[in-house]
C-alpha positions as CSV (number, residue, x, y, z in Angstrom):
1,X,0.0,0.0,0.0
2,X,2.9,2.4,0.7
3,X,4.4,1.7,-2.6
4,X,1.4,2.1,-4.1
5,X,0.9,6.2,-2.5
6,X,4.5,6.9,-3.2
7,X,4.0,5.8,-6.8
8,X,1.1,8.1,-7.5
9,X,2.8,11.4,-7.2
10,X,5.8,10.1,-9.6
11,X,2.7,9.0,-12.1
12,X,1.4,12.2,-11.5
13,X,4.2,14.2,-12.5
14,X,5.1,12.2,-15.5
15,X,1.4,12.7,-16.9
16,X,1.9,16.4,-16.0
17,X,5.1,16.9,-17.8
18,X,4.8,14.9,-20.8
19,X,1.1,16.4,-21.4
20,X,0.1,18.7,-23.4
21,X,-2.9,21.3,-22.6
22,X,-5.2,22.9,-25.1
23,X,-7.8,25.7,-24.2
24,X,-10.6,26.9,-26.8
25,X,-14.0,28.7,-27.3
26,X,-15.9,29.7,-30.3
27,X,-19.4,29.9,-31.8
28,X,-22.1,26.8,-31.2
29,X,-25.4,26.1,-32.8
30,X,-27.6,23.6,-31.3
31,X,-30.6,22.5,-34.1
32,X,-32.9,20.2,-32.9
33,X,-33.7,17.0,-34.7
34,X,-36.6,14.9,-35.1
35,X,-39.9,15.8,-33.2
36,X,-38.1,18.7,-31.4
37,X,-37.0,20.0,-35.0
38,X,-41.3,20.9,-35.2
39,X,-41.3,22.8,-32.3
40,X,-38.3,24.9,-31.1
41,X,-35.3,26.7,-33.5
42,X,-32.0,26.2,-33.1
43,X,-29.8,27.5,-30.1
44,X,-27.0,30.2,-31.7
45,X,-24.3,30.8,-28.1
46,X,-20.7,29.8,-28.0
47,X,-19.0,27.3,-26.1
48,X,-15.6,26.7,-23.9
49,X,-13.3,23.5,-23.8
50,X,-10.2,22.6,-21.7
51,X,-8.2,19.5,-23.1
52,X,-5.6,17.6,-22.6
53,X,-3.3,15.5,-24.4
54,X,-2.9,11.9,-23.5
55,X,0.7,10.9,-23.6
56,X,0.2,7.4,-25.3
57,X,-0.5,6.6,-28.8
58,X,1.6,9.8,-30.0
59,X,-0.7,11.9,-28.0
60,X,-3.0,11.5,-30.7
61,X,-5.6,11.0,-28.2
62,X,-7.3,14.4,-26.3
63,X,-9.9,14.3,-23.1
64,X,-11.4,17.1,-22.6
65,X,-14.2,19.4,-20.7
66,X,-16.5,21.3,-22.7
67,X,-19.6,23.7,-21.9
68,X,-22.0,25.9,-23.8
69,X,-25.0,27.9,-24.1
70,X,-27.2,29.3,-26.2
71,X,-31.0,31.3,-26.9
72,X,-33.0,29.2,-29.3
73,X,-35.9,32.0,-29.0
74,X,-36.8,35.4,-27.3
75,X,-40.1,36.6,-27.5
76,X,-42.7,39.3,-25.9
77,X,-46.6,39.1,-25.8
78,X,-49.3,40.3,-24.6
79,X,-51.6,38.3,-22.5
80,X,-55.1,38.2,-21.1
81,X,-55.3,37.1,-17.3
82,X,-58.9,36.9,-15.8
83,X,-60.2,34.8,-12.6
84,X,-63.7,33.9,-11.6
85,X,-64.0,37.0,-9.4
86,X,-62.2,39.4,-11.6
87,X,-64.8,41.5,-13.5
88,X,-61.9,43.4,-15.9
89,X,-59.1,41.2,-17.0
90,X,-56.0,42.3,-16.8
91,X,-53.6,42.4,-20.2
92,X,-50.2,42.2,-19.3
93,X,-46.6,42.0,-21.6
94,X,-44.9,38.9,-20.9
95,X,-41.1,37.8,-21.7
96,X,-40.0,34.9,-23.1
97,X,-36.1,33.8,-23.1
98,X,-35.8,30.4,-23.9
99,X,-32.0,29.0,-23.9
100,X,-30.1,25.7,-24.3
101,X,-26.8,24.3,-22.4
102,X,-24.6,21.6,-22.1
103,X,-21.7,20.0,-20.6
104,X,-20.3,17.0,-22.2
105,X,-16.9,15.5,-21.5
106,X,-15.4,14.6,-24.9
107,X,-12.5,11.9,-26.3
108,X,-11.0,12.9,-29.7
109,X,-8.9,10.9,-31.5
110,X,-6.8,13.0,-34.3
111,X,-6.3,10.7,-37.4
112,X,-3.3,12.4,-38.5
113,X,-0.2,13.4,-35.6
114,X,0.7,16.8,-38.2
115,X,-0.2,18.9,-40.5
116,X,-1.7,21.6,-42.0
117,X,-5.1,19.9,-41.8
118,X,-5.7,17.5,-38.7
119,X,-8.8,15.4,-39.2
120,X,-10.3,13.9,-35.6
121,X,-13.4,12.2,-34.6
122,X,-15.0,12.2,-31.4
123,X,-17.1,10.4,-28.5
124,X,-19.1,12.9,-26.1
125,X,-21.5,12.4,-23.1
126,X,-22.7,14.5,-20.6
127,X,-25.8,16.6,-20.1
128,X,-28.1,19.0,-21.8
129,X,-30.9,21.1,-20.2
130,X,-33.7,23.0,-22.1
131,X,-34.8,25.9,-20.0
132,X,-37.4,28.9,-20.6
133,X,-37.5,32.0,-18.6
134,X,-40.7,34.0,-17.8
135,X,-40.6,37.5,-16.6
136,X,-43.9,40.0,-16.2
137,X,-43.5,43.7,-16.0
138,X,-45.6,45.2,-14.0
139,X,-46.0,48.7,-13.5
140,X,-48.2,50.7,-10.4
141,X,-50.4,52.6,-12.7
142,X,-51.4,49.7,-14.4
143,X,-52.5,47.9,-11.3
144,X,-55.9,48.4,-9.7
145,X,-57.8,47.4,-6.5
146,X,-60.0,44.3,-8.8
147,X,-57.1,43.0,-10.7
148,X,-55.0,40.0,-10.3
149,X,-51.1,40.4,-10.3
150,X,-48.5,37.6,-10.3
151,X,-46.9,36.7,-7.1
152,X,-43.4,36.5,-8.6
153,X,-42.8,38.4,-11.5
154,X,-40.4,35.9,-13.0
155,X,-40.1,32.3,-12.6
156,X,-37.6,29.6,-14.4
157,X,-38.8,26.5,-16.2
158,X,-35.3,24.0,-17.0
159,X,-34.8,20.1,-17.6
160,X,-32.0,18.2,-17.8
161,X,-31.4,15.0,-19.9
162,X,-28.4,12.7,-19.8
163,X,-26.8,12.7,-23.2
164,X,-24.6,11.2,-25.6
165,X,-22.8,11.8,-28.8
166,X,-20.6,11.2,-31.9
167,X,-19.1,13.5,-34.6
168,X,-15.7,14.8,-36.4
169,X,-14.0,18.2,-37.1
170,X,-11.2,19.4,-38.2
171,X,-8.1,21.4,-36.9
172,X,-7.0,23.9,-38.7
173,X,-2.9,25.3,-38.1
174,X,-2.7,29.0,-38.1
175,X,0.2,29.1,-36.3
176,X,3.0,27.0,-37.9
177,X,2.4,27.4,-42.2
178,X,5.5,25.7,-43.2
179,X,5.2,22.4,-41.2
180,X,1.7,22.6,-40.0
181,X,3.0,21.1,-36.5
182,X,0.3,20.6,-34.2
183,X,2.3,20.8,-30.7
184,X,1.8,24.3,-30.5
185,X,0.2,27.4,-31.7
186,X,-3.4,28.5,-32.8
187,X,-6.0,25.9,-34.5
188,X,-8.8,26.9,-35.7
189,X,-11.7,24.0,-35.0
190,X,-14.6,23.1,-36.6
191,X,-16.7,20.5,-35.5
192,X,-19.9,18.9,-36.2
193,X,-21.6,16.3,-34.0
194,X,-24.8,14.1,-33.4
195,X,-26.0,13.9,-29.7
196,X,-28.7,11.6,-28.0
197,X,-30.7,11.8,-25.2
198,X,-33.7,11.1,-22.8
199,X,-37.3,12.4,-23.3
200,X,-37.2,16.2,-21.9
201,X,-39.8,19.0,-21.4
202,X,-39.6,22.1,-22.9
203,X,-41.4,25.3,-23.8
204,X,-43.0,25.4,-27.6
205,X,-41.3,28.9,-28.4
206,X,-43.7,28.9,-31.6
207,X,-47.2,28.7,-29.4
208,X,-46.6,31.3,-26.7
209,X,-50.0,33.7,-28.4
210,X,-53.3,32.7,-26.7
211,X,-54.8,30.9,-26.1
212,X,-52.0,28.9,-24.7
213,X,-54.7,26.1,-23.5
214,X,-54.1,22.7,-24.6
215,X,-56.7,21.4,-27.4
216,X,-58.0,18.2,-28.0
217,X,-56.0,15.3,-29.1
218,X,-53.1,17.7,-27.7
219,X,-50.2,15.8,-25.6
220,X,-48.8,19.3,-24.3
221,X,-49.0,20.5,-20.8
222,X,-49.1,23.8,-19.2
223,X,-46.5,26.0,-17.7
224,X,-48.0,27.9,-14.9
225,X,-47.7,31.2,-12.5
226,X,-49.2,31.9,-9.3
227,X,-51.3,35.4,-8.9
228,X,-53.2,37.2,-6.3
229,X,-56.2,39.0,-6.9
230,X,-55.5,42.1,-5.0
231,X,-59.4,42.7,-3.5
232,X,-60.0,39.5,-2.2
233,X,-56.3,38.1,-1.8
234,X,-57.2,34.8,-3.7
235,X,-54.1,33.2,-4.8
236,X,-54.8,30.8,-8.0
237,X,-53.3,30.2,-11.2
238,X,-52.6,31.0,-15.0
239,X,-51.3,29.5,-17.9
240,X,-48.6,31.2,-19.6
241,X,-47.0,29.0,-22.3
242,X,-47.5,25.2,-23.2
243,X,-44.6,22.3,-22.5
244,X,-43.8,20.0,-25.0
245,X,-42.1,16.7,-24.6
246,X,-40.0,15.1,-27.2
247,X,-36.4,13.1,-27.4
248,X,-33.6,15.4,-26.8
249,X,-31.9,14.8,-30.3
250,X,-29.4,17.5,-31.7
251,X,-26.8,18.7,-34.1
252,X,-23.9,20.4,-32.5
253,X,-22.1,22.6,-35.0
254,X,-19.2,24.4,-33.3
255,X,-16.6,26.8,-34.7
256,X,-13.3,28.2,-32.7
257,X,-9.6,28.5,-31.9
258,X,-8.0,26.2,-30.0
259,X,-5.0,27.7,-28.2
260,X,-1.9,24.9,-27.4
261,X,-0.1,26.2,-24.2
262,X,2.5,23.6,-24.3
């Protein structure tokens, strides 16, 4: 056992030193595929990754870290709100922001060790979350003694699905334009990959007008926000935008530079 804990710093070190370390960020585009291709647009954020270089199989081999985010949809509209003992409904403007993340941890495997052009491909998992925020102004002068206000003015709707995924990219040298070495300098990065996961809930950007009430033969469900009606102080509910429910499927398109340290 006591050779074994002495041994584990020297490993340590020897990973450390004969690593190599890679940092990047650039744009990301999520489009949703399938069902969830009929009901939401694609997420346009940008993304951040922290790599390292594996020092076996010529170090063609890189794990790393990588998060993004994006806004597949913003939106503002004007609802009706009116409770059973509410003579005058109220109209308010409501915002949608409706935004799309993930974390994945990622192997790539570069097919060539050099070059100008560095062909990889890639094995992801990780998670993804769908998430829609819902804010109210209100203002005083718009509020009277018989109408029925929100309790919070904004409230977050997210879900989270397990995920995982496939793809290729390339690496393009910026740096180096003679021998198009790879262990150092500025790539640019292009990637394109498929991801998988679990059924998740999330906000139909497309049906936010009213009435936001699901019809017949509809599977959807309602996202809801508590209000007060200010004259009797009756606390009770309203719909504000419908939740769909489909197989988290997506294409990740990514561009960026990727920065070698050393």
């Amino acid at each position: 056992m006591k050779k074994i804990i002495l041994l584990l710093p020297a490993v340590c070190s020897f990973l450390f030193l004969h690593a190599q370390w890679d940092l990047g960020f650039g744009y990301s585009n999520q489009t949703p595929l399938g069902e969830m291709a009929e009901n939401i647009n694609a997420a346009h954020g940008f993304h951040l990754q922290a790599g390292y270089r594996l020092p076996f199989a010529r170090k063609q081999f890189v794990a790393s870290f990588e998060t993004g985010k994006g806004i597949y949809g913003a939106k503002k509209v004007t609802q009706t709100f009116q409770s059973e003992d509410v003579q005058t409904p109220t109209e308010m403007p409501v915002h949608y922001i409706n935004f799309a993340a993930y974390s994945n941890l990622n192997l790539r495997y570069e097919i060539l060790r050099q070059g100008k052009i560095i062909p990889y491909v890639q094995l992801s998992g990780g998670v993804n979350s769908l998430g829609t925020k819902v804010r109210i102004n209100i203002h005083e002068d718009q509020v009277g003694g018989d109408d029925c206000v929100p309790l919070e003015d904004e409230v977050t709707f997210r879900k989270r699905s397990m995920t995982w995924g496939y793809g290729g990219g390339l690496l393009i040298n910026l740096a180096n334009k003679r021998c198009g070495n790879n262990d150092n300098g500025t790539m640019l990065n292009i990637s394109v990959n498929r991801i998988h996961g679990n059924r998740i809930d999330y906000v139909n950007v497309k049906e936010l007008q009213q009435p936001v009430t699901p019809q017949e033969n509809d599977d959807s469900k309602t996202l809801t926000m508590q209000f007060v009606n200010l004259n009797t102080n009756n606390i009770h509910n309203h719909t504000v935008a419908r939740v769909y429910n489909s197989p988290l499927q997506q294409l990740q398109i990514k561009v960026g530079l990727l920065f070698k340290l050393f």
